[in-house]
C-alpha positions in Angstrom: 0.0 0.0 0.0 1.3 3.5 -0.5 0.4 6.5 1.5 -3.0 7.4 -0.4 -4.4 4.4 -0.2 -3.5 4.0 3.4 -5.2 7.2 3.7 -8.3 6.1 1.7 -9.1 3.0 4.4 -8.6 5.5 7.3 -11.3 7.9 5.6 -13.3 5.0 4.7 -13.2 3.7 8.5 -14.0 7.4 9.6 -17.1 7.1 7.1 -18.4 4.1 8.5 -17.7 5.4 12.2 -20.2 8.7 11.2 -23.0 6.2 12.2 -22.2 5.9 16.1 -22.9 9.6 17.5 -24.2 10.9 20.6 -27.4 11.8 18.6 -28.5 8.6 17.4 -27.0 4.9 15.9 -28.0 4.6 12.5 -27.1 2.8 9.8 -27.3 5.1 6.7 -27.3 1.8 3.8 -27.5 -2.0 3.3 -23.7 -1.7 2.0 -21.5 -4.8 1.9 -19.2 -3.0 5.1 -22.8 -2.0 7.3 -23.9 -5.9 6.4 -20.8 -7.6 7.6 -19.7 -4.9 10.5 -22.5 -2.8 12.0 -24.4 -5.1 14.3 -20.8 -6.3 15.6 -19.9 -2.7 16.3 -23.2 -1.7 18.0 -23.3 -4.9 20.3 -19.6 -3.7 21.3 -20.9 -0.5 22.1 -24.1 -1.5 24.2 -21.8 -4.2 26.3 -18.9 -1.7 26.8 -19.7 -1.2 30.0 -20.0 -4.9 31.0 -16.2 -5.1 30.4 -15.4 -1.8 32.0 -17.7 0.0 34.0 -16.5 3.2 33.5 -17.1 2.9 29.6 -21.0 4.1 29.6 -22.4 4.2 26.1 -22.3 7.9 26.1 -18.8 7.7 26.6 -17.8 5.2 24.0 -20.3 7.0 21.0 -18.2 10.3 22.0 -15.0 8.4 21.3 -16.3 6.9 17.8 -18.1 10.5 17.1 -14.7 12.3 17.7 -12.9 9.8 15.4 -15.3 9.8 12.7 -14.6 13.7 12.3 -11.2 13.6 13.1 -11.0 10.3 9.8 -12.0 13.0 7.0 -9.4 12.9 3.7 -9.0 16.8 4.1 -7.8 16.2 8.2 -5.7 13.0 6.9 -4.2 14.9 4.3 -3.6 17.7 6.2 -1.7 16.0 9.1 0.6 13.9 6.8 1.2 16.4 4.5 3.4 17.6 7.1 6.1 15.1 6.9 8.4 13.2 4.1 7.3 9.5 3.6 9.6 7.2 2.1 7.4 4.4 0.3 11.1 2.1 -0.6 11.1 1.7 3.4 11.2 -1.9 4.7 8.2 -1.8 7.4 9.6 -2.4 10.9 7.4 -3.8 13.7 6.4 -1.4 16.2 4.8 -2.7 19.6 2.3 -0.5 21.3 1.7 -0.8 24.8 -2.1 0.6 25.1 -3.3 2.7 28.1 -7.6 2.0 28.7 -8.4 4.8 30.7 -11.0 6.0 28.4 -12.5 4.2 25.1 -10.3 3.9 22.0 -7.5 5.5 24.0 -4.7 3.7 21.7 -6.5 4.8 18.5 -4.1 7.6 17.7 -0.7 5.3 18.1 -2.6 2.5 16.1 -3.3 4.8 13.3 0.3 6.8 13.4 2.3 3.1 12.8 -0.4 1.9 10.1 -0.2 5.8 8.2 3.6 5.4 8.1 3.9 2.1 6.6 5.1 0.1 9.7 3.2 -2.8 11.1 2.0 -3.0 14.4 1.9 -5.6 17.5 -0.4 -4.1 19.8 -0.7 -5.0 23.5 -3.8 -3.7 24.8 -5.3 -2.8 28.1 -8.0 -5.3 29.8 -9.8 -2.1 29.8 -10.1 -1.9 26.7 -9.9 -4.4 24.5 -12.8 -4.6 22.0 -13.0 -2.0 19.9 -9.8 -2.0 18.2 -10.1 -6.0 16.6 -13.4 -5.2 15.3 -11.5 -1.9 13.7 -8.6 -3.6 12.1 -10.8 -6.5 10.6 -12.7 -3.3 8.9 -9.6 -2.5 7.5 -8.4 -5.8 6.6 -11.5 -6.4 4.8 -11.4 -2.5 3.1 -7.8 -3.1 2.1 -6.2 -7.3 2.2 -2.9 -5.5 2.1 -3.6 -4.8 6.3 -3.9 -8.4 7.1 0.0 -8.9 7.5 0.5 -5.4 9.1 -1.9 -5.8 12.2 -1.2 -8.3 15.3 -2.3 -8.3 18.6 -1.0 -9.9 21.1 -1.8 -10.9 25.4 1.3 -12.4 26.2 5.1 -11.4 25.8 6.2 -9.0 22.8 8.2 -10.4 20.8 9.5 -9.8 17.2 9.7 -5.9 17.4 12.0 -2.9 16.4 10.9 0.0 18.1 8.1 0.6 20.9 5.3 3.4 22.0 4.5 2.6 25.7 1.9 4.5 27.6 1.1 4.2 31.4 2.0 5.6 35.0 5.0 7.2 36.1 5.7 3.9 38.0 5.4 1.6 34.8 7.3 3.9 33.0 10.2 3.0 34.9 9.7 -0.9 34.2 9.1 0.4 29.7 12.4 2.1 30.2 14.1 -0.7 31.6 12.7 -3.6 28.9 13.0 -1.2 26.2 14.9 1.4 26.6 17.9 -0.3 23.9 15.0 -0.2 21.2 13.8 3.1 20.0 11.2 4.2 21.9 8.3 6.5 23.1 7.5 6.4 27.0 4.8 8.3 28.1 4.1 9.2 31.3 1.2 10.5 33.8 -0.1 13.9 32.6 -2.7 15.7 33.7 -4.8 18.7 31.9 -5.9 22.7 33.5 -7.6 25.3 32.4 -6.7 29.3 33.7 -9.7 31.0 34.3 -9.6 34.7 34.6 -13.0 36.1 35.8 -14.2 37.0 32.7 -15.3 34.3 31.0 -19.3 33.3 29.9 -21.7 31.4 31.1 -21.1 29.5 27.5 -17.4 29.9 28.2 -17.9 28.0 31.4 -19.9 25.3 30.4 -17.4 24.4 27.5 -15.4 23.8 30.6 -17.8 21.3 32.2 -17.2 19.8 29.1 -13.3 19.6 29.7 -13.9 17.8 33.1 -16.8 15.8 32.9 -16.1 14.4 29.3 -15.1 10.4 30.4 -15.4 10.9 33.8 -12.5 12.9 34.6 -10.2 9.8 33.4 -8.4 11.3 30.2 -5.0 12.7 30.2 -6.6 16.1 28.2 -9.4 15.7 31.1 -9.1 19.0 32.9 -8.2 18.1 36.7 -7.3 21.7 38.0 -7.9 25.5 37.5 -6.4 28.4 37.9 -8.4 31.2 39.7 -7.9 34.9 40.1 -8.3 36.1 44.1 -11.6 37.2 45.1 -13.3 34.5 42.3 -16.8 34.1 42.2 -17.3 30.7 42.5 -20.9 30.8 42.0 -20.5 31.4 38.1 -18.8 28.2 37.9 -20.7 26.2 40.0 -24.4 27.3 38.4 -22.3 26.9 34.9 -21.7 23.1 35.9 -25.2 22.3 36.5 -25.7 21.6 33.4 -23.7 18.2 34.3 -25.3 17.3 37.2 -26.9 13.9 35.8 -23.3 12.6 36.0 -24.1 12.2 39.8 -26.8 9.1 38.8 -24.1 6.8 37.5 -23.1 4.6 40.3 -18.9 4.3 39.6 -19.2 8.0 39.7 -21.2 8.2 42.7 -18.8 5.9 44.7 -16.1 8.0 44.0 -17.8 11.1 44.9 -19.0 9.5 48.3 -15.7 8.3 49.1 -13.5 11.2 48.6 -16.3 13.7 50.3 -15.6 11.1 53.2 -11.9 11.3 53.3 -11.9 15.2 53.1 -14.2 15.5 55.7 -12.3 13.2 58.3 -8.7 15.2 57.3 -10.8 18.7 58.0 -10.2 19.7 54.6 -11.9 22.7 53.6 -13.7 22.1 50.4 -16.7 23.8 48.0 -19.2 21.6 46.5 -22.6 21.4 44.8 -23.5 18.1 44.9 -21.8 16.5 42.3 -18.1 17.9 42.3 -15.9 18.8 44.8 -13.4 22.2 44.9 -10.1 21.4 46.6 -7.5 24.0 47.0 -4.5 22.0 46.4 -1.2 22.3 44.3 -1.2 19.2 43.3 -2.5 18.7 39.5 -3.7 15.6 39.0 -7.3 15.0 41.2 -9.5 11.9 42.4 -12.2 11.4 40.0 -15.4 14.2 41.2 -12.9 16.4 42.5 -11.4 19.4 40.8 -8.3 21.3 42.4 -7.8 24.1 42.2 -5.1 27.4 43.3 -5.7 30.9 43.4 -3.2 33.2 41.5 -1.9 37.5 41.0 0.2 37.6 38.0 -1.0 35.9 35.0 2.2 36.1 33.3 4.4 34.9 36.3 1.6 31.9 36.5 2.3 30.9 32.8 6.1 31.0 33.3 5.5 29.0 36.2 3.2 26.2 34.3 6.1 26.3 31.4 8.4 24.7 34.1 6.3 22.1 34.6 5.3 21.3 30.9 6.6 17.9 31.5 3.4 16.9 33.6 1.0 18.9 31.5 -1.1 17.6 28.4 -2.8 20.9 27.7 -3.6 24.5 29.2 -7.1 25.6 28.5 -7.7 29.3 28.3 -9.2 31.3 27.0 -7.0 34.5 27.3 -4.1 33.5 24.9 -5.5 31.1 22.5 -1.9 30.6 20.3 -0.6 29.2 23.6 -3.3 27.6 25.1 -6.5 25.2 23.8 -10.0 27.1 24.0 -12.4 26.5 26.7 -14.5 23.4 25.8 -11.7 22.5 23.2 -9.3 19.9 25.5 -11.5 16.8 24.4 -11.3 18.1 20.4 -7.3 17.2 19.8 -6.1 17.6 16.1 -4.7 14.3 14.5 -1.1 16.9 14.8 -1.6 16.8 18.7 0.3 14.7 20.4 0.3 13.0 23.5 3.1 14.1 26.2 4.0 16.5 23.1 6.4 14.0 21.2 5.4 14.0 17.7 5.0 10.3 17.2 4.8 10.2 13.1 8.0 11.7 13.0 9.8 9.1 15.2 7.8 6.3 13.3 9.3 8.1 10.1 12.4 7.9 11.1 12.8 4.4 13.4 
């Protein structure tokens, strides 16, 4: 296959995808793809959450309905158009280690091997295991050329020539140790926050809710902190949020909620909360799941040079002050196919393996 045609599948898998939104499942035609693949892909969807409980079906469809727009030819073109692809290469085997914190979470490293012409042994999570099979027997039956390039694999890797590993700062160390003589991406624990200034919407502050609530809280571009100027009115937040307050009903979610409002109560921790989210003050950026940290601050420039120091545990900064710099309020579940996690662009080290 050469890079157009790769292309082509990816667009043609994005198509397909179109039919899973949050709106509605429906199939659109009787095609040979929707006859063979569609009932196997909705039965995934509606037993998601037997397998992992945190993957609700409102959850998984925003996964599929952010890949479906983010599969277009003009977005696919756009990204690789970007970079210098050698066609004579001889295809090297690249092992991904898969994170399943949220649904489809390994997509992105899946696509980036099979877009440069490399083949790919992926190790997935237990969380999430489902999804991508059904995906690659889509593309095996789109394109045959995919059936050699695709393997997946529960037990030891073996057989590869580079690696993309992605887990906590304590398996990192482990990945780095195993395979730190191959070429390699490690990623570690990040975390996402938003500045907020004061001045922001109603509409501005609901595209928030959006950043925090969007798969529980679980993502890496999930935001787990703000930034708040002294004196803040917490009330424009909080009756901004409501919107989300249904997120309270689901059990997992509830649990959590319970248990953390326990454990700050016991340790006298001051806290603000409207019934379905908790306000820490801490310094700390990552949160439990239905809590949100967060730190007052003065200077909004010495704040940003002191976030640049810590870029390394940072996915994204939402804000909607400086928007070159910074992702737009609402925006931190949106990423580009160009936006990469930790920051490492992972085309051009599968380009260059």
């Amino acid at each position: 296959m050469n890079l157009e045609q790769r292309i082509d599948a990816f667009a043609k898998l994005g198509e397909f995808l179109k039919q899973f939104s949050t709106i509605k499942i429906e199939k659109v035609d009787d095609s040979e793809f929707n006859t063979l693949f569609f009932d196997a892909f909705e039965m995934q969807i509606n037993r998601a959450h037997e397998f992992n409980g945190w993957f609700n079906k409102p959850n998984v469809l925003k996964a599929f309905e952010s890949w479906s727009e983010a599969l277009s030819i003009e977005n696919l073109k756009k990204w690789t158009s970007n970079y210098t692809f050698n066609e004579d290469i001889t295809p090297k085997n690249v092992a991904i280690i898969m994170a399943g914190n949220i649904p489809l979470v390994g997509f992105h490293d899946f696509l980036s091997v099979l877009i440069s012409g490399h083949q790919v042994i992926a190790k997935q999570s237990s969380n999430d295991k489902h999804f991508l099979p059904l995906i690659a027997k889509f593309l095996e039956y789109y394109n045959p050329e995919f059936k050699n390039k695709i393997t997946f694999t529960e037990g030891k890797l073996t057989d590869f020539d580079a690696v993309i590993a992605t887990g906590s700062n304590n398996t990192a160390r482990y990945f780095e140790h195993y395979f730190g003589k191959y070429p390699n991406i490690i990623r570690k624990n990040r975390n996402s926050i938003a500045i907020l200034t004061g001045k922001e919407t109603q509409e501005e502050l609901e595209g928030l809710g959006e950043d925090i609530f969007q798969y529980f809280g679980l993502g890496c571009r999930s935001v787990s902190k703000i930034y708040i100027p002294e004196n803040y009115n917490f009330e424009l937040l909080f009756n901004a949020l409501y919107k989300y307050n249904d997120i309270i009903n689901y059990k997992k979610y509830e649990n959590n909620y319970d248990y953390n409002k326990a454990v700050y109560l016991m340790s006298l921790f001051k806290l603000q909360e409207n019934g379905f989210i908790m306000l820490k003050e801490d310094e700390s950026f990552s949160s439990p799941i239905a809590t949100l940290f967060y730190e007052y601050y003065d200077s909004f420039k010495i704040l940003t040079e002191k976030l640049a120091l810590e870029k390394d545990k940072i996915q994204c900064i939402a804000c909607n002050e400086n928007s070159v710099n910074f992702v737009k309020l609402g925006q931190t579940q949106h990423p580009e196919l160009s936006d990469y996690a930790d920051g490492i662009d992972t085309l051009e080290f599968l380009l260059n393996i």
